[in-house]
Structure formats: structure tokens, C-alpha cells
C-alpha positions in Angstrom: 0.3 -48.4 14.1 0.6 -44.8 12.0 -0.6 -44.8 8.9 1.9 -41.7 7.3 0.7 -40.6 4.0 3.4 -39.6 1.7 1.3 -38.6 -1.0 -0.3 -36.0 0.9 1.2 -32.7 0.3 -0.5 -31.1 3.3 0.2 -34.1 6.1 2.0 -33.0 9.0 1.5 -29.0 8.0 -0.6 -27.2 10.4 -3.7 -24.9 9.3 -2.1 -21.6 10.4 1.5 -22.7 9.1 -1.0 -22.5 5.7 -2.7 -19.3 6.7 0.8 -18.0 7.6 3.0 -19.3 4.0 0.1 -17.7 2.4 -0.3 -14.8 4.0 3.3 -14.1 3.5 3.2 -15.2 -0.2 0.2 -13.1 -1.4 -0.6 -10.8 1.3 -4.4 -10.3 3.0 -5.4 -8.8 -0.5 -3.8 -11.2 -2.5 -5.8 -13.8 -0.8 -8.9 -11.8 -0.8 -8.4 -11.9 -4.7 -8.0 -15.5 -4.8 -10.7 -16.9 -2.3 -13.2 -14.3 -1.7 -13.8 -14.7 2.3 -14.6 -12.8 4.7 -12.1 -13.0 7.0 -9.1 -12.1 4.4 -11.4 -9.0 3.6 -12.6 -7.7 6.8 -9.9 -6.9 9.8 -7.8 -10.0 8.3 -5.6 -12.0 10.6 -4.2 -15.7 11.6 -6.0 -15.6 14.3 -9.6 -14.7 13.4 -8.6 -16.9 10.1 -7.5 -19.8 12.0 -11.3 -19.6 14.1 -13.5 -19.3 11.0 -11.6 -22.0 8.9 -11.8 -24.4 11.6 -15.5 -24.4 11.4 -16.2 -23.4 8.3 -15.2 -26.9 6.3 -15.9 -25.8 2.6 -13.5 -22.9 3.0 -10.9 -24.2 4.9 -10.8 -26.9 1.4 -9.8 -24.0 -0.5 -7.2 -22.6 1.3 -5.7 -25.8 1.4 -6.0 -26.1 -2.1 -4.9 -22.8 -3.1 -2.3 -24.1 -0.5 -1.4 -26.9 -2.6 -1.5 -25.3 -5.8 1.2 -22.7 -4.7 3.3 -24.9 -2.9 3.7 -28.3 -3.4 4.1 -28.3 -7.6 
């Protein structure tokens, strides 16, 4: 049985569809300015973004809630 969760804005969206709508919303810098991590500061890109959010779970939160508070209002 799948449990679908319509109240959750970010089920069924990918982390680098995220990284990606972001990235193309703000820009590296514009993200920079909004979450202050390393890798939207230093050689930014979905890849190495994708690699440090997926082990780093406090940050990847962020993104998806600055993800959220773009997005799904």
C-alpha cells in the first residue's frame, strides 16, 4: 500500500529538481544570500550541491524550506 501525502509540498520533487528551480530563481549568489553554505559560495553547482546536501541533513532542511517558501505559497 502507498501512503501519498498530499499535504506535502515537496513529495514526489527530487532534491536537484530543488537545487535546479532555485538556482534558476535566485541564482548561485542569490542563494548564497539566503542560506549561507559553502557550496553555493565556493565553485557552486548541482552537482557538488546535490553531494553535500545529501549528507549534510541540517542544510539540505533549509533548502527545502527556502524551497517551500518560494514555491508552494
Amino acid at each position: 500500500m502507498s501512503h501519498q501525502q498530499p499535504n506535502n509540498p515537496l513529495h514526489g520533487v527530487t532534491l536537484e529538481k530543488i537545487i535546479v528551480q532555485l538556482h534558476d530563481h535566485y541564482g548561485w549568489d542569490g542563494l548564497d544570500e539566503r542560506i549561507h553554505l559553502n557550496c553555493f559560495y565556493n565553485e557552486p553547482s548541482v552537482k557538488s550541491s546535490l553531494k553535500f546536501l545529501r549528507r549534510t541533513p541540517w542544510a539540505r532542511a533549509k533548502v527545502e524550506a527556502l524551497y517551500v517558501e518560494t514555491f508552494c505559497r
